[in-house]
C-alpha positions in Angstrom: 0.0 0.0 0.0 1.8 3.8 -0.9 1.4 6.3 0.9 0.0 10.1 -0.4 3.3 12.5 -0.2 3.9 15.1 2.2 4.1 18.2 1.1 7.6 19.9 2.7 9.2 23.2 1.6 12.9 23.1 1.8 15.4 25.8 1.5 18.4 24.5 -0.6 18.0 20.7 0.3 21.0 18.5 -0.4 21.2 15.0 -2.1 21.8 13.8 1.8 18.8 15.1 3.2 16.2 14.7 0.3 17.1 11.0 0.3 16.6 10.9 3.9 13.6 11.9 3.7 12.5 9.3 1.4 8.9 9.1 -0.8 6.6 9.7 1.8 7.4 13.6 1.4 7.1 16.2 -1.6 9.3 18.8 -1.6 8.8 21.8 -2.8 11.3 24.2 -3.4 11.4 27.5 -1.0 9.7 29.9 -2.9 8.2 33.5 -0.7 7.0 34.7 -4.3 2.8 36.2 -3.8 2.2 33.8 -6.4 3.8 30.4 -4.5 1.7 27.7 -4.8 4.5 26.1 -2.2 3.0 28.1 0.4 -0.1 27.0 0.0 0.6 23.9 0.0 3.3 22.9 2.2 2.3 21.3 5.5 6.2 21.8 7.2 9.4 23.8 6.5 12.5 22.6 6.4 15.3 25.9 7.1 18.2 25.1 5.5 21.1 27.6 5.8 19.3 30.1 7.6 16.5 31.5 5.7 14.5 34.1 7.6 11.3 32.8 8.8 8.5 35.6 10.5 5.1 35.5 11.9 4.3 36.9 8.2 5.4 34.5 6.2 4.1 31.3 8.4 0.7 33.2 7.7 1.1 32.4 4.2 1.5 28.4 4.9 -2.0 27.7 6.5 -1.4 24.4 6.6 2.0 24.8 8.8 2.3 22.3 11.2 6.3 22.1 11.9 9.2 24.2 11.8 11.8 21.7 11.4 15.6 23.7 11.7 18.7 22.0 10.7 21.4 23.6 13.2 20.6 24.6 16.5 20.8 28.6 16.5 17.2 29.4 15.6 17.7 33.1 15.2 16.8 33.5 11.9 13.7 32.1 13.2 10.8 33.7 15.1 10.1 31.6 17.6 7.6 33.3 20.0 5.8 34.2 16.3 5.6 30.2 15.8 4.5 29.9 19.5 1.7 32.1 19.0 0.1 30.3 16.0 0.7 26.8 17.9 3.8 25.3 15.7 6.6 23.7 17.1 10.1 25.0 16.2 12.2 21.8 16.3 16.4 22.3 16.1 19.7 19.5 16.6 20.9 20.1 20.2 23.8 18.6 20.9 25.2 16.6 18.0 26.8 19.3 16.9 29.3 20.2 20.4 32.3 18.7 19.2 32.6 19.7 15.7 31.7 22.9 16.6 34.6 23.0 19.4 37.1 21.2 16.9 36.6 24.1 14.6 37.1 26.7 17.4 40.4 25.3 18.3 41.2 24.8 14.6 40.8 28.7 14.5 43.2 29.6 17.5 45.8 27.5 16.2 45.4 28.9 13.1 45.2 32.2 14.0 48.2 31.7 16.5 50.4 29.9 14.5 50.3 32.0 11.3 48.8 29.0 9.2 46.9 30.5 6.6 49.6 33.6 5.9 52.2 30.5 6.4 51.0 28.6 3.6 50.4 31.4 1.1 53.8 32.0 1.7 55.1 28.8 1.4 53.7 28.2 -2.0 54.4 31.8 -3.1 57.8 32.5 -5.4 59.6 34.4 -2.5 59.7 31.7 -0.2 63.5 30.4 -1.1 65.4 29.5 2.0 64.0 28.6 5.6 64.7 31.6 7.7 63.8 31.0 11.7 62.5 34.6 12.4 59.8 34.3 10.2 56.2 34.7 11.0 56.9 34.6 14.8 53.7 32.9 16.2 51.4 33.1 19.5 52.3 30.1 22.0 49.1 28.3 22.9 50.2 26.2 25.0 50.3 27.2 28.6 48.3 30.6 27.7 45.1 31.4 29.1 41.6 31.2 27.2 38.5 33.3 28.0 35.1 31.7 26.4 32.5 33.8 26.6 29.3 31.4 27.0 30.2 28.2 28.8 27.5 26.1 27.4 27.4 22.6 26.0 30.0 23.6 23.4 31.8 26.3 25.7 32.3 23.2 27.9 33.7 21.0 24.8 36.6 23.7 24.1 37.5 23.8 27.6 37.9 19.9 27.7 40.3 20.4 24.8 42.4 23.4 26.0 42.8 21.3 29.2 45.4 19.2 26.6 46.5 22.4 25.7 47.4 23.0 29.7 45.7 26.5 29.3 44.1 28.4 31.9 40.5 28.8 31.1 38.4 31.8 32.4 34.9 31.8 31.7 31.9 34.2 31.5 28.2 33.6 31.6 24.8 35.2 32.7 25.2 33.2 35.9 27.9 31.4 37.1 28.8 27.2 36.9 30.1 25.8 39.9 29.7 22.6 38.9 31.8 22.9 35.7 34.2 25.0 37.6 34.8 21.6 39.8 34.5 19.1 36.7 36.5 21.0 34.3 38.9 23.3 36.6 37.8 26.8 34.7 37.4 30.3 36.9 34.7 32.4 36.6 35.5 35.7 35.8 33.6 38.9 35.5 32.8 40.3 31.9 35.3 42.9 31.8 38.3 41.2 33.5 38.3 37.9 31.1 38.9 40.7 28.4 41.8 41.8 30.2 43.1 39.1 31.1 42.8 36.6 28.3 45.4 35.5 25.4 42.6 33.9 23.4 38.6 35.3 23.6 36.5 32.9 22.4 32.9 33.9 21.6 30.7 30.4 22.1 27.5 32.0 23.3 24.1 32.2 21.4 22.5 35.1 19.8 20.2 37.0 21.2 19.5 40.5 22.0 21.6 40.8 24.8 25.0 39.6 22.8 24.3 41.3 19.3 27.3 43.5 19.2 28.7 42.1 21.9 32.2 42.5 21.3 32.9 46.4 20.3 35.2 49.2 20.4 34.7 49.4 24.0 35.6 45.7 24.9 38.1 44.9 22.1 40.3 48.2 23.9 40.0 46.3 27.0 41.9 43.5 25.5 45.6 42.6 25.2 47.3 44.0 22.2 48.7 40.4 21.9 45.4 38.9 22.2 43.0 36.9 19.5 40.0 36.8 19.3 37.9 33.9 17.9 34.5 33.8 16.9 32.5 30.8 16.4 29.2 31.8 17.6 26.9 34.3 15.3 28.5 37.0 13.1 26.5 39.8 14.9 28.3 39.4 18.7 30.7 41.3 16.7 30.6 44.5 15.6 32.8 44.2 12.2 33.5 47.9 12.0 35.2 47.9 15.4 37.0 44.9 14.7 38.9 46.2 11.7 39.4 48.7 13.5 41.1 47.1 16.3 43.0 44.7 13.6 44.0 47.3 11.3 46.2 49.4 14.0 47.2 46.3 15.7 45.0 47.3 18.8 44.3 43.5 19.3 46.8 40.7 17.5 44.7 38.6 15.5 40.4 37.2 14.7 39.5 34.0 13.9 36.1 34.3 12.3 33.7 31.0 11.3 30.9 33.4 11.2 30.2 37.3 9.9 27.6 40.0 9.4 26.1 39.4 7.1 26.9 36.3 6.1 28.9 36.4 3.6 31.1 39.8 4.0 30.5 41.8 0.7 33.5 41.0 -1.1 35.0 44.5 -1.3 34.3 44.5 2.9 37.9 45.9 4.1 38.0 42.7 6.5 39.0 40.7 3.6 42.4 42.6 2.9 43.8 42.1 6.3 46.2 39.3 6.7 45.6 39.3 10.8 42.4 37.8 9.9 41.1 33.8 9.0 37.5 33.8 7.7 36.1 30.6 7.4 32.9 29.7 5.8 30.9 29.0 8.6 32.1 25.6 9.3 31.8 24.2 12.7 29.1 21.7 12.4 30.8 20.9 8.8 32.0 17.6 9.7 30.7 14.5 8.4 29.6 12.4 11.1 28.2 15.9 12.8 26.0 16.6 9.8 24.8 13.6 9.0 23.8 13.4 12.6 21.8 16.9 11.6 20.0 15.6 9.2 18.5 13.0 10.9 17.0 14.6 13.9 15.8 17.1 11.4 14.2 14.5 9.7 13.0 13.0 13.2 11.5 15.9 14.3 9.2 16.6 10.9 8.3 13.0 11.6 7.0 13.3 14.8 5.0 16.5 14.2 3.8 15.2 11.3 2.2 12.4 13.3 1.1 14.6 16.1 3.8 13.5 18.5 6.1 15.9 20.4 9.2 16.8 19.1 12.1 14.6 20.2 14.5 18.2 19.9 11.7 21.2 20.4 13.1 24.3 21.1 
């Protein structure tokens, strides 16, 4: 006996994902036109990549019974919106902690050890003879590492930069005893990690209270040796201040996995600075990670598509 298909919208699907989810679903492609027929038809929404989702547009899906997010950050989704109308946001918690920490070390070391500048270098025409005083790196080992939102990834880079035998500070809304004990980090006020750290790492979500998080202000409390990584959402930074702060050498170094917007234009003056890495937005890009994704996105359509509660709501 088949089945009728499911009507889904999806934003961008990949091979991965559409054969995941299989020939009980239709999916149309992600189309906000007045004249989409998708709309009208689609029963659940798939946000792939980030595509902005408001209380306006889920009024022009009346059948909309799920919001089904691959990635955890639902920012570019309105949640309380979706509340309101009685459809549950569902997202991929957890799976995505390691990679995303991998990637945030990947970035320090990167940044630190002149990695990206090194191997332009290396393969350019004036690299001849091996001279020793050469792009002069930022020892990681032994230095100390401020992450700024100690949450289930904050936790996963301070498990790693416990090989690294760093000191690790942390900052959050209200402190973690118990992580303090399990993972030897120190609390520290806001301002003072700033001072005091050789790496900042930005881990936290974003919301209103950490868009522009990181500014002129708080990058001139900051070492003029110090780094600053971000692997959180593009707006914790403000981008102007951060040239800025690169361009005259205020701060040492960024490490950036994600911008505002998303991608820089590609005349944005960030691009020209060689004290900068810029990656596309690749800390869950890891294979085992992803794949992971896609299947609790896939879960969760399922069980609001059969009335159940979502195993990963929001």
């Amino acid at each position: 006996m088949t089945h009728p298909t499911i009507p889904i919208m999806g934003d961008g699907l990949p091979p991965a994902l559409r054969e995941m989810l299989g020939s009980d679903f239709e999916i149309l492609e992600w189309d906000e036109s007045p004249q989409s027929t998708a709309l009208a038809r689609a029963v659940g929404l798939i946000t792939y990549g980030h595509p902005r989702v408001d209380g306006p547009l889920m009024d022009r899906v009346p059948h909309l019974k799920i919001i089904s997010n691959h990635g955890v950050g639902v920012d570019h989704i309105d949640v309380a919106a979706a509340k309101q109308r009685g459809i549950p946001v569902g997202n991929t918690p957890g799976c995505l902690d390691a990679s995303t920490a991998d990637m945030t070390m990947a970035l320090m070391l990167a940044t630190a050890r002149n990695v990206v500048v090194g191997d332009h270098f290396a393969r350019s025409p004036e690299f001849t003879h091996y001279d020793p005083s050469q792009l002069i790196g930022y020892e990681v080992s032994g230095s100390t590492l401020g992450i700024i939102g100690l949450g289930r990834i904050g936790k996963q880079v301070a498990r790693r930069a416990q090989a690294f035998e760093m000191k690790v500070l942390y900052h959050n809304r209200k402190r973690d005893e118990q992580a303090e004990r399990e993972l030897g980090v120190t609390y520290a006020p806001f301002d003072d990690l700033l001072r005091q750290a050789d790496f900042v790492s930005l881990n936290c979500p974003l919301t209103p209270a950490t868009t522009n998080l990181i500014g002129q202000r708080e990058l001139g409390l900051m070492k003029t040796t110090a780094i600053l990584l971000n692997i959180a959402r593009g707006p914790v930074v403000d981008h102007d201040a951060l040239f800025t702060a690169l361009n005259s050498r205020r701060i040492a170094a960024a490490g950036l996995d994600v911008t505002a917007p998303e991608p820089l234009p590609r005349n944005h003056p960030l691009l020209g600075l060689s004290n900068v890495v810029i990656t596309p937005h690749l800390g869950s890009a890891s294979n085992r990670t992803r794949h992971r994704m896609m299947q609790m996105t896939v879960d969760n359509l399922h069980a609001a598509l059969k009335g159940d509660p979502l195993p990963w709501g929001v």
